[in-house]
N, CA, C and O atoms as CSV, one atom per row, in Angstrom:
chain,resi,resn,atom,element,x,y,z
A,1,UNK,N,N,0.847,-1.177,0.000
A,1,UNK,CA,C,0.000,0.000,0.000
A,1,UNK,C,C,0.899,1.248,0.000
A,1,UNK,O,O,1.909,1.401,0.686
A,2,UNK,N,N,0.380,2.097,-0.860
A,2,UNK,CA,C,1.850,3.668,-0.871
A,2,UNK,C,C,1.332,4.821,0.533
A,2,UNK,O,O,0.269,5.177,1.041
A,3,UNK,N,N,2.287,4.995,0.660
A,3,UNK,CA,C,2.195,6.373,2.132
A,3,UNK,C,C,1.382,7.009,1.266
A,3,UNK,O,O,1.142,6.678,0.105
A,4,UNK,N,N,0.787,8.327,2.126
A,4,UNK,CA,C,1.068,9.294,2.028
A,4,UNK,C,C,1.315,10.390,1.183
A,4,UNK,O,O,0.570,11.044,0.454
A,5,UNK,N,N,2.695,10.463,1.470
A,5,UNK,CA,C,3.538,11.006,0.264
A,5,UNK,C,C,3.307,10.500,-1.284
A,5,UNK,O,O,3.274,11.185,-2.306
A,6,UNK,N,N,3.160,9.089,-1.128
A,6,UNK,CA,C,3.564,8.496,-2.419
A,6,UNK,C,C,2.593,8.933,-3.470
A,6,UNK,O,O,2.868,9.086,-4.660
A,7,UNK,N,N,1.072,9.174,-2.730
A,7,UNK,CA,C,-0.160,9.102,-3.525
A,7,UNK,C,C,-0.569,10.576,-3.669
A,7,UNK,O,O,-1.432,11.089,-4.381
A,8,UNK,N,N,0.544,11.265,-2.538
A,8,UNK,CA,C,0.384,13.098,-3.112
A,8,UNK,C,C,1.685,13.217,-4.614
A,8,UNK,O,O,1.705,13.908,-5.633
A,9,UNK,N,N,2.715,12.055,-3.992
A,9,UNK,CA,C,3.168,12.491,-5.345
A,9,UNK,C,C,2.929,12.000,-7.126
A,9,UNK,O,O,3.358,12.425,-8.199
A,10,UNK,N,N,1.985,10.856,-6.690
A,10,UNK,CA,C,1.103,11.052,-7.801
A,10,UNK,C,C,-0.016,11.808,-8.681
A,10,UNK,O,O,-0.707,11.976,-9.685
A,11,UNK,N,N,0.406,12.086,-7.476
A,11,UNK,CA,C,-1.676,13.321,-7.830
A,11,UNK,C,C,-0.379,14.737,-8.335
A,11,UNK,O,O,-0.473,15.398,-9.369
A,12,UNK,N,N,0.472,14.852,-7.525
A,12,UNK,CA,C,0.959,15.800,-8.070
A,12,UNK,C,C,1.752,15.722,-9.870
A,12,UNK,O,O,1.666,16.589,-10.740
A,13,UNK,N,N,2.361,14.600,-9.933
A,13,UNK,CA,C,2.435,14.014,-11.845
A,13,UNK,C,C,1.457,14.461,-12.355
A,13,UNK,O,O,1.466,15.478,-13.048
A,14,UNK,N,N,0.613,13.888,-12.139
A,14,UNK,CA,C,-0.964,13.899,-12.967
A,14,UNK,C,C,-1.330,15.461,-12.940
A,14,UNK,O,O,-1.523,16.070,-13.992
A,15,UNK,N,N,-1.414,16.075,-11.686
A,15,UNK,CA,C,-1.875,17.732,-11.713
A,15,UNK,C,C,-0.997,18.573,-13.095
A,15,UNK,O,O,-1.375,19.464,-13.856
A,16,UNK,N,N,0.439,17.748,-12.972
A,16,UNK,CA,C,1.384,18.667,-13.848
A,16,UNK,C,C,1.006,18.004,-15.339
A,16,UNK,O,O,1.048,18.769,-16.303
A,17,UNK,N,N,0.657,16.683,-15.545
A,17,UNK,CA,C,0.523,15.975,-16.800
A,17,UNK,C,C,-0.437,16.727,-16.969
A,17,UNK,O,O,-0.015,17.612,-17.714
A,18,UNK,N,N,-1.319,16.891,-16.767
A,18,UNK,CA,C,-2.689,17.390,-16.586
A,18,UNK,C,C,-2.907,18.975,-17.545
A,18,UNK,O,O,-3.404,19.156,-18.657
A,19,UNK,N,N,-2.399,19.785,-16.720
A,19,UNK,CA,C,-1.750,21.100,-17.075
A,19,UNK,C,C,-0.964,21.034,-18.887
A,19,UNK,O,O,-1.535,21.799,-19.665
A,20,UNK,N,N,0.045,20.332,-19.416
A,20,UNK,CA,C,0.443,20.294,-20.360
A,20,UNK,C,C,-0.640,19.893,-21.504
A,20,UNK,O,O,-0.807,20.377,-22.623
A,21,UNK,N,N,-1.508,18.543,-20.644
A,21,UNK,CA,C,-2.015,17.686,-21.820
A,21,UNK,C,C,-3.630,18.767,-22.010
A,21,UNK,O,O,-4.565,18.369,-22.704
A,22,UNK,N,N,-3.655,19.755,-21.458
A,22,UNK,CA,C,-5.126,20.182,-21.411
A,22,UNK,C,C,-5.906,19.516,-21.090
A,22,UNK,O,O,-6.926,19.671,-21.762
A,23,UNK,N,N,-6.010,18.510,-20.072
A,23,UNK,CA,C,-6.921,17.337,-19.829
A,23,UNK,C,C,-8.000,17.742,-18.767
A,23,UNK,O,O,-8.093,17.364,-17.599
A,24,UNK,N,N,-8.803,18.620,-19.482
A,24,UNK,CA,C,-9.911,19.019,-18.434
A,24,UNK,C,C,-10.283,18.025,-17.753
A,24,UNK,O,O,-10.280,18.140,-16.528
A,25,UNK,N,N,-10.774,16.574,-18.470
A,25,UNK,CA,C,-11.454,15.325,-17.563
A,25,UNK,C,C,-10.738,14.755,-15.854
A,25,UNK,O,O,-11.020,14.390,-14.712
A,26,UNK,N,N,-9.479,15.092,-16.970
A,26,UNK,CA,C,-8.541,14.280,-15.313
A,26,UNK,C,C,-8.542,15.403,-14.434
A,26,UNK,O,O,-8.499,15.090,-13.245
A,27,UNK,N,N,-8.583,16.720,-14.705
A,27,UNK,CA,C,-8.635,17.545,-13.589
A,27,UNK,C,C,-10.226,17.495,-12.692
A,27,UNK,O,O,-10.480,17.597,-11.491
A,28,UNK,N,N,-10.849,17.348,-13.559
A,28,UNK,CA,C,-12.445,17.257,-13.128
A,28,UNK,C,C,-12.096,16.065,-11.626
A,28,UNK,O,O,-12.658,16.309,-10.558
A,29,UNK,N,N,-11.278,15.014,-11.735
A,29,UNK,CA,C,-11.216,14.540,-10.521
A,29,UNK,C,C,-10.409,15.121,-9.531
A,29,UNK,O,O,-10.656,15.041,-8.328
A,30,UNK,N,N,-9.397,15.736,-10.046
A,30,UNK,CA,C,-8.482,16.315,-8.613
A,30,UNK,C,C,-8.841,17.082,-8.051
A,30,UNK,O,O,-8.583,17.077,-6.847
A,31,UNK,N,N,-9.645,18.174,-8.636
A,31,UNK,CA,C,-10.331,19.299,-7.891
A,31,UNK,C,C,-11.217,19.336,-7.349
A,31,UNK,O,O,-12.224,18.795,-7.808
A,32,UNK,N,N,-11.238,20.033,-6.052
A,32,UNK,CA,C,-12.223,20.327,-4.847
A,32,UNK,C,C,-12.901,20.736,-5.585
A,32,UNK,O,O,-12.378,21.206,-6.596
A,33,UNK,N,N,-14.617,20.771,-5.445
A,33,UNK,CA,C,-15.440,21.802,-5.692
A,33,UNK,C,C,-15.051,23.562,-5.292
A,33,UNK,O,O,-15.294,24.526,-6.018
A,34,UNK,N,N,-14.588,23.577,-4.332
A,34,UNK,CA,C,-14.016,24.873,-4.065
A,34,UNK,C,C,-12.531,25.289,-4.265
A,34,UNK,O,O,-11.846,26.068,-3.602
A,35,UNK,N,N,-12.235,24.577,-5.325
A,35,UNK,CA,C,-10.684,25.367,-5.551
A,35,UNK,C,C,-10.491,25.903,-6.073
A,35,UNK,O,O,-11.087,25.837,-7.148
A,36,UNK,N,N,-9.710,26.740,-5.929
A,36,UNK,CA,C,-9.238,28.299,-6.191
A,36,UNK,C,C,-7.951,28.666,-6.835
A,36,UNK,O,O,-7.016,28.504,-6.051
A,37,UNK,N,N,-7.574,29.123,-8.050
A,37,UNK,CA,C,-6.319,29.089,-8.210
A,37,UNK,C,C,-5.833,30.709,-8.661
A,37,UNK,O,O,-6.541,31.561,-9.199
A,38,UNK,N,N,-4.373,30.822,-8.248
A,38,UNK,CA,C,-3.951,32.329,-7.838
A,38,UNK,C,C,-2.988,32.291,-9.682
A,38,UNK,O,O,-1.936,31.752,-10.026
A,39,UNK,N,N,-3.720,32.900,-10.229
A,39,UNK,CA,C,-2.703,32.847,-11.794
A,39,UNK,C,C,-1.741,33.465,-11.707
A,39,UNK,O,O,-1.645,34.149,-10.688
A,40,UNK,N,N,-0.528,33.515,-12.777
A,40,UNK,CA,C,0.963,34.340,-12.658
A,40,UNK,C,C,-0.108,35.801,-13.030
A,40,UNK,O,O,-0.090,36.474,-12.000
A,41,UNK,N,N,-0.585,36.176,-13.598
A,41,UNK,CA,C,-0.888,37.399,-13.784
A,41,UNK,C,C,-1.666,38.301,-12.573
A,41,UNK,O,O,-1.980,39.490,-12.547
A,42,UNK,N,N,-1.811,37.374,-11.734
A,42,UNK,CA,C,-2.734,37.862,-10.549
A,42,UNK,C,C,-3.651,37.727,-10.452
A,42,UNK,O,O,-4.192,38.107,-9.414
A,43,UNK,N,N,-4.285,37.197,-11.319
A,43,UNK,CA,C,-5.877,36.642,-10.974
A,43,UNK,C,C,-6.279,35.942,-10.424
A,43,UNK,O,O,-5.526,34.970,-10.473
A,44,UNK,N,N,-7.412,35.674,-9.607
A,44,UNK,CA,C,-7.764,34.582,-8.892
A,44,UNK,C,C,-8.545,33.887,-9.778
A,44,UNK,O,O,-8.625,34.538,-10.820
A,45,UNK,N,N,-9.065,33.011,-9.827
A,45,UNK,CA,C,-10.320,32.244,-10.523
A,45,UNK,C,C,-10.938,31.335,-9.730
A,45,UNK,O,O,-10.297,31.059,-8.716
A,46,UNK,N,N,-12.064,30.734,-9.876
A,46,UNK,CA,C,-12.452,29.292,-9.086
A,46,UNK,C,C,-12.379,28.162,-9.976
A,46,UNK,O,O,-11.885,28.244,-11.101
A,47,UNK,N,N,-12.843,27.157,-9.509
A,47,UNK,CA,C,-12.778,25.839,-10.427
A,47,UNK,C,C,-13.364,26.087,-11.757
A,47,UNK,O,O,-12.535,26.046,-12.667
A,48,UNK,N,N,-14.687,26.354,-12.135
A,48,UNK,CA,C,-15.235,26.761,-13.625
A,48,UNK,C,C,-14.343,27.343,-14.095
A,48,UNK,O,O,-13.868,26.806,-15.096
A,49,UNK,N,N,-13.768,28.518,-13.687
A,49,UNK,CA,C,-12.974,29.319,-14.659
A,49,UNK,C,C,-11.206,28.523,-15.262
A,49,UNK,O,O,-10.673,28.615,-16.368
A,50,UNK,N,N,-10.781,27.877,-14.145
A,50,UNK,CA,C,-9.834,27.107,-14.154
A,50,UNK,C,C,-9.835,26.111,-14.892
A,50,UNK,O,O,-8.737,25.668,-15.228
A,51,UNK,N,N,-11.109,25.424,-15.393
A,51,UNK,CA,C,-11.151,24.713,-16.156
A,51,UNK,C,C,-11.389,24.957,-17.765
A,51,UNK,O,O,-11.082,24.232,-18.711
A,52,UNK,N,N,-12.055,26.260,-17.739
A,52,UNK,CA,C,-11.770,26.682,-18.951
A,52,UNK,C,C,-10.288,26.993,-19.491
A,52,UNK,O,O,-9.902,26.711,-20.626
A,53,UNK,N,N,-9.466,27.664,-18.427
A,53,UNK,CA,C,-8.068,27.789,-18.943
A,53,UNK,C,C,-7.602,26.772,-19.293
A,53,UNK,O,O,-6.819,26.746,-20.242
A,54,UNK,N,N,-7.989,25.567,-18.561
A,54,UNK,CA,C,-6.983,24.437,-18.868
A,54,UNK,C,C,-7.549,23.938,-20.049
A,54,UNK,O,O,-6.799,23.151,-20.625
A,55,UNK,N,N,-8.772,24.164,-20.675
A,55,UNK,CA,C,-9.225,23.728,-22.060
A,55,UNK,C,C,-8.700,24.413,-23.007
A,55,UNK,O,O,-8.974,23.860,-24.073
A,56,UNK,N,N,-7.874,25.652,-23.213
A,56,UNK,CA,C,-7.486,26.227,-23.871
A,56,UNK,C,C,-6.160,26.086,-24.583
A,56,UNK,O,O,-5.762,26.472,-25.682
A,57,UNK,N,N,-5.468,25.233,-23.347
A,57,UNK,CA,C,-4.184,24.756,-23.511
A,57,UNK,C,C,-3.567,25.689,-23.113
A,57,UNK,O,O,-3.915,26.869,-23.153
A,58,UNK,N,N,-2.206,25.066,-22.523
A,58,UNK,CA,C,-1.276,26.000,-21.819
A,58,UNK,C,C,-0.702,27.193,-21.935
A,58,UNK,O,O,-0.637,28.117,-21.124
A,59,UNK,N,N,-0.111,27.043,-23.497
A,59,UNK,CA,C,0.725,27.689,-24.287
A,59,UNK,C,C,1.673,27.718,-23.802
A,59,UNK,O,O,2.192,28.833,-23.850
A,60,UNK,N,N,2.510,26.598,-23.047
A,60,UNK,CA,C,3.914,26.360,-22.567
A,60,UNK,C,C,3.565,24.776,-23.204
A,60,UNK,O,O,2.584,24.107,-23.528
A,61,UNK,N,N,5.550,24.631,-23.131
A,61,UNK,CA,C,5.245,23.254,-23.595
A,61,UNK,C,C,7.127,22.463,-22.728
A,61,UNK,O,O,8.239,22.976,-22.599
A,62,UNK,N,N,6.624,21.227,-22.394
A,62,UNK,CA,C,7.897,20.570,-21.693
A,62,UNK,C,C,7.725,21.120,-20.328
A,62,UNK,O,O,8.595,21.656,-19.641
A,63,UNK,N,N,6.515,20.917,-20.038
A,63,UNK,CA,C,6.540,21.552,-18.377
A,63,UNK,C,C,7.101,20.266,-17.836
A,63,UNK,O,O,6.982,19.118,-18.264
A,64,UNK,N,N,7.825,20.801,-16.653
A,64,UNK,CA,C,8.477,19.486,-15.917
A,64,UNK,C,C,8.223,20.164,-14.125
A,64,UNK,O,O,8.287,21.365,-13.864
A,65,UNK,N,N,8.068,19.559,-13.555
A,65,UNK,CA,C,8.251,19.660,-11.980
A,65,UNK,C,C,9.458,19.491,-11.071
A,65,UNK,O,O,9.851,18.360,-10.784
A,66,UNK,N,N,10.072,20.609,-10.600
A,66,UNK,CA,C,11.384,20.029,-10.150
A,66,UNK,C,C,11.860,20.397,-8.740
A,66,UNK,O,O,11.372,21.411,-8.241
A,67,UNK,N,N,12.796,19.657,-8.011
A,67,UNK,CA,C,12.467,20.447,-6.584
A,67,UNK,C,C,11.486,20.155,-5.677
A,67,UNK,O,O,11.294,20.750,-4.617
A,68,UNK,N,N,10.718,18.999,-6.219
A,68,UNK,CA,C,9.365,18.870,-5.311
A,68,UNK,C,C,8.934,18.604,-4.095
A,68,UNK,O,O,9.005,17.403,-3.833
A,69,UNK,N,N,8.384,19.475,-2.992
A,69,UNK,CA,C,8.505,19.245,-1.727
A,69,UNK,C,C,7.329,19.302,-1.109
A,69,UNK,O,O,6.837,20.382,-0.779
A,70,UNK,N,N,6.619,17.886,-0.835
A,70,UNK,CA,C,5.186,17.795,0.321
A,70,UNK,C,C,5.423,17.826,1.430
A,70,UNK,O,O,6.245,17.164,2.064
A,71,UNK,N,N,4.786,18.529,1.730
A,71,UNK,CA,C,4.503,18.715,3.428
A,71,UNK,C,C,3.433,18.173,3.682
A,71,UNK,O,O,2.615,18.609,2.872
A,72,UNK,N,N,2.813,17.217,4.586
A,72,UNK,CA,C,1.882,16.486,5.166
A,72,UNK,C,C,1.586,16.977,6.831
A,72,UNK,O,O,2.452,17.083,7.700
A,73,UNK,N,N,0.121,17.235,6.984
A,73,UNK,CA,C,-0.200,17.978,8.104
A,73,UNK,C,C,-1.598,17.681,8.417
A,73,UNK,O,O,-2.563,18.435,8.286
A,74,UNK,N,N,-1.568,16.266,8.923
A,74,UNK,CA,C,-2.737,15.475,9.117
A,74,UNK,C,C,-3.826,15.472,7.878
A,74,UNK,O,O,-3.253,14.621,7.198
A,75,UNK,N,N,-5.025,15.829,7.080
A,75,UNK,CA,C,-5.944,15.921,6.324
A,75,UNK,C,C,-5.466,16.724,5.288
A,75,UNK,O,O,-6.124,16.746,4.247
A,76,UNK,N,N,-4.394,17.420,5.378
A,76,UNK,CA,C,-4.045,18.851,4.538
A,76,UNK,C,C,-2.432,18.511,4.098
A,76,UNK,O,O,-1.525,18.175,4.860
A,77,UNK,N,N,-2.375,18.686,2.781
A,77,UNK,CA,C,-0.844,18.614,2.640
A,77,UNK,C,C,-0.731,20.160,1.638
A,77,UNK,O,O,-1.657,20.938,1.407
A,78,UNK,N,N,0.318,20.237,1.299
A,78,UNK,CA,C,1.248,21.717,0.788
A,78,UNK,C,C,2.305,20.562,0.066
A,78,UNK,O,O,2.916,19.562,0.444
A,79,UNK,N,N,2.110,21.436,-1.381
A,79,UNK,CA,C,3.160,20.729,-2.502
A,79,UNK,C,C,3.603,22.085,-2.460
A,79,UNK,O,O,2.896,23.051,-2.174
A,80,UNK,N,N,5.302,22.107,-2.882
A,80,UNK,CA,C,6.002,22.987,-3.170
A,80,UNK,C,C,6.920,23.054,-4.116
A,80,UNK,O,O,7.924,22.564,-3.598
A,81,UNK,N,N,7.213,23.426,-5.380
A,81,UNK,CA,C,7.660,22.707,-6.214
A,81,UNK,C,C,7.585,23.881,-7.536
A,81,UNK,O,O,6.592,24.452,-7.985
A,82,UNK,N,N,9.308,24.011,-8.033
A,82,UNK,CA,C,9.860,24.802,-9.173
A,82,UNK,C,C,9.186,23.959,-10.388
A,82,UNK,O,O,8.756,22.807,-10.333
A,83,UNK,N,N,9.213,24.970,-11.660
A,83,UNK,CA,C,8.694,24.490,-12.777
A,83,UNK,C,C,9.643,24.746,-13.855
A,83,UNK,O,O,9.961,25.933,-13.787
A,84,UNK,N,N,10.454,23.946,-15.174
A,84,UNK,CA,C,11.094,24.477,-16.157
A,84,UNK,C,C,10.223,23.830,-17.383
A,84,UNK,O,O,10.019,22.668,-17.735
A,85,UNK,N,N,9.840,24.984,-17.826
A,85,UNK,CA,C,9.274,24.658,-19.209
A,85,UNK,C,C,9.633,26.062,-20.287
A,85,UNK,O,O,10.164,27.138,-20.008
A,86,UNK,N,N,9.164,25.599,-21.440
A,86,UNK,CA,C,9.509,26.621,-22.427
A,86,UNK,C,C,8.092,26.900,-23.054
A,86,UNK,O,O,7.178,26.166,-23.430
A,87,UNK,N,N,8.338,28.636,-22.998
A,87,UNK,CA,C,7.218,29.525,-23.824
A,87,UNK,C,C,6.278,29.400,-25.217
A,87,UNK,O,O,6.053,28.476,-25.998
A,88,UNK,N,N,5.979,30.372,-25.153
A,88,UNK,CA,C,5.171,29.909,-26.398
A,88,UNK,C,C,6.460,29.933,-28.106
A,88,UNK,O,O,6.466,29.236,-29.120
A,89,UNK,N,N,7.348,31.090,-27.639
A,89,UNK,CA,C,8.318,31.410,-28.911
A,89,UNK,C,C,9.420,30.369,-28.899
A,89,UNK,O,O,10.316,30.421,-29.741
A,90,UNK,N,N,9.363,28.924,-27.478
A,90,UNK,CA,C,10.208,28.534,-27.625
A,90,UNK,C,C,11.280,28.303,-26.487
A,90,UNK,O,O,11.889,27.250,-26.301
A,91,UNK,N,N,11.435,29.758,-25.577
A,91,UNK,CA,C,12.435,30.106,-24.858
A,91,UNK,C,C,11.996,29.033,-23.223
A,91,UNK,O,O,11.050,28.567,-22.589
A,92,UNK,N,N,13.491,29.143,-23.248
A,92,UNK,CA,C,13.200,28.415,-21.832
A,92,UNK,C,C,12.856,28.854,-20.347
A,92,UNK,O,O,13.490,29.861,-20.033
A,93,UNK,N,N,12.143,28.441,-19.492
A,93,UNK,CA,C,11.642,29.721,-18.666
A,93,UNK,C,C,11.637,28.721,-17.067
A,93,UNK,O,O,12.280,27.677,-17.178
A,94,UNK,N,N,11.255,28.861,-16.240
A,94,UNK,CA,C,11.485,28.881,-15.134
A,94,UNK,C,C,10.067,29.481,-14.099
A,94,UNK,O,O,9.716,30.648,-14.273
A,95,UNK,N,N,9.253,28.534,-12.959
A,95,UNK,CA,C,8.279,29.035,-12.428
A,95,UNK,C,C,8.464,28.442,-11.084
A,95,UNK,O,O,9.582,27.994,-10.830
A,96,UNK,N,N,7.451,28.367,-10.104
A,96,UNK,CA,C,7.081,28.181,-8.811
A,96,UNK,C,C,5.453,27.782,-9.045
A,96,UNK,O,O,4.707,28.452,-9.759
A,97,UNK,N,N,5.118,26.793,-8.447
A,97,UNK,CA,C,4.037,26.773,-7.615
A,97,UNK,C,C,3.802,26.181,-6.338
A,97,UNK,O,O,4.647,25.602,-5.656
A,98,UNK,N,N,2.595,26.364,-6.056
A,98,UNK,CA,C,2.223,25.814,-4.701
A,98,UNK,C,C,1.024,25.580,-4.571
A,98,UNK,O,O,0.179,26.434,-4.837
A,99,UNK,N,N,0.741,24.453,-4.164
A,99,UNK,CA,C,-0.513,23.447,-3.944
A,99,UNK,C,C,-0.992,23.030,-2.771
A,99,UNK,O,O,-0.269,22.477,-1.942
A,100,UNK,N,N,-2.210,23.245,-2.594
A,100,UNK,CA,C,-2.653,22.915,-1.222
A,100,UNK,C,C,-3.610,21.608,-1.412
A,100,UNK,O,O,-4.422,21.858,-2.303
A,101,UNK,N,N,-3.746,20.627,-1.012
A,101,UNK,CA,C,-4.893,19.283,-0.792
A,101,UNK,C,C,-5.298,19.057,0.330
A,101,UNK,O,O,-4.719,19.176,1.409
A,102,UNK,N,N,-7.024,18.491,-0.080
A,102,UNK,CA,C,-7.330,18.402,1.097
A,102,UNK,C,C,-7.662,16.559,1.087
A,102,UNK,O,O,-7.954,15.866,0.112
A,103,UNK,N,N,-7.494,16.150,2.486
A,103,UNK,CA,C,-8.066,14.987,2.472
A,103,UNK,C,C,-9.639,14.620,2.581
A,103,UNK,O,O,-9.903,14.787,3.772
A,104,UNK,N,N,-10.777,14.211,1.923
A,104,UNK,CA,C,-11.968,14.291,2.391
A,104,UNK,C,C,-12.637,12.633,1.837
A,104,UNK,O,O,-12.744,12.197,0.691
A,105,UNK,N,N,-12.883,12.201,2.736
A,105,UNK,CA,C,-13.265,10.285,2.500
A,105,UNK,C,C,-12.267,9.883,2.122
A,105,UNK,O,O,-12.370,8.932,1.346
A,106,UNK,N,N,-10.868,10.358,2.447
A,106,UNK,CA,C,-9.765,9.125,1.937
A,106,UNK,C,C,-9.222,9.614,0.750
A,106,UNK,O,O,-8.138,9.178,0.364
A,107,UNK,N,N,-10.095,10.827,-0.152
A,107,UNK,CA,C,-9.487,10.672,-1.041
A,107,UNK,C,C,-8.683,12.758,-0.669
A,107,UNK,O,O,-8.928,13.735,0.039
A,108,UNK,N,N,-7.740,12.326,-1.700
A,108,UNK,CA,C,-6.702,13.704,-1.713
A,108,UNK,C,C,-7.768,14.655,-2.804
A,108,UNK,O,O,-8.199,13.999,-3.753
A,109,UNK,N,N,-8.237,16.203,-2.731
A,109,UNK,CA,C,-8.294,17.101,-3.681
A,109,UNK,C,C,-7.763,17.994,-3.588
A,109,UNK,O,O,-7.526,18.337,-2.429
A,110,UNK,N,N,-7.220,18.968,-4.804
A,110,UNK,CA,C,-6.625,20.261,-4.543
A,110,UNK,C,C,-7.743,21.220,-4.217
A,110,UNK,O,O,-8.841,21.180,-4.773
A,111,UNK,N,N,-7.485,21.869,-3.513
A,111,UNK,CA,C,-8.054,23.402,-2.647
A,111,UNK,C,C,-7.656,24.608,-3.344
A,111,UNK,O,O,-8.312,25.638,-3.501
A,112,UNK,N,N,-6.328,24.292,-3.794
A,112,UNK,CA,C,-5.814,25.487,-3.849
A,112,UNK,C,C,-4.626,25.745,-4.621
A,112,UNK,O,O,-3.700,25.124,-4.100
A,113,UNK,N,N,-4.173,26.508,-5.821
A,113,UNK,CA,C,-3.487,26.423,-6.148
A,113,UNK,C,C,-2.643,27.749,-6.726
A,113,UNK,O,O,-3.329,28.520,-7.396
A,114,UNK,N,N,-1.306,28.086,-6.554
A,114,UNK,CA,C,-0.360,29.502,-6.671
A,114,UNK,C,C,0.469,29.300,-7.792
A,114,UNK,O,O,1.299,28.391,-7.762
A,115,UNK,N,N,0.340,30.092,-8.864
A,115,UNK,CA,C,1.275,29.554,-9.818
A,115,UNK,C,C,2.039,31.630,-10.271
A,115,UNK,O,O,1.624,32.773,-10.461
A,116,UNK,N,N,3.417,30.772,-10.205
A,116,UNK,CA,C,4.160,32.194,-11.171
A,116,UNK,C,C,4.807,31.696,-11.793
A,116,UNK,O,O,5.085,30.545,-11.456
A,117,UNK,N,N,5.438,32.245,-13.067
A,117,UNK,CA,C,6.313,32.357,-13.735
A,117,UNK,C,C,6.975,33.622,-14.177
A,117,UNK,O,O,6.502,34.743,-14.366
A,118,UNK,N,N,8.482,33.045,-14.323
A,118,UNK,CA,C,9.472,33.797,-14.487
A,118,UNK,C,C,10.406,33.415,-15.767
A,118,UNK,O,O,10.077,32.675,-16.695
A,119,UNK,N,N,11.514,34.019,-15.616
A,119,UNK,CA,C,12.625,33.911,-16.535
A,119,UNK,C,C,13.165,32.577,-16.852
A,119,UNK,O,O,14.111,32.463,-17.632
């Protein structure tokens, strides 16, 4: 049976596969009804709106997750974790996010999610 960890760090693959492949369906399971995500531009959105972005496709491509660090805190964990992918022209770029899950019947959803990018 996997810890813990093992099954946040799956959910966290999949959140990032997820993100590249535009896979609204698979996100439809990770997400809380109430999650919230903080965009690089500053916007907040809720789940509807979040899912439209992710139908749109990224416009990054070779996202990778790197650095990745869960914190586990009884029902609630915190992913922490650098991003290198390249832009839309190509260039290679560099981000942060941060993920919050909640535990509810056993199963893990995201709550919450902080994304920037940079250089």
């Amino acid at each position: 049976m996997p810890t813990q960890s093992e099954v946040l760090e799956g959910l966290n693959r999949a959140y990032i596969d997820s993100v590249q492949a535009a896979d609204v369906d698979r996100f439809e399971t990770l997400l809380a009804p109430d999650f919230l995500c903080s965009n690089p531009d500053g916007t907040l959105v809720d789940r509807a709106a979040f899912l439209r972005q992710i139908a749109r496709g990224p416009g990054i491509a070779g996202l990778q997750a790197e650095d990745v660090r869960i914190r586990l805190m009884g029902d609630l964990a915190i992913v922490h974790a650098a991003t290198a992918y390249r832009d839309a022209a190509g260039v290679s770029r560099r981000g942060r996010y941060t993920d919050v899950w909640r535990r509810d019947d056993k199963q893990w959803l995201a709550v919450s999610a902080h994304v920037t990018r940079g250089a």
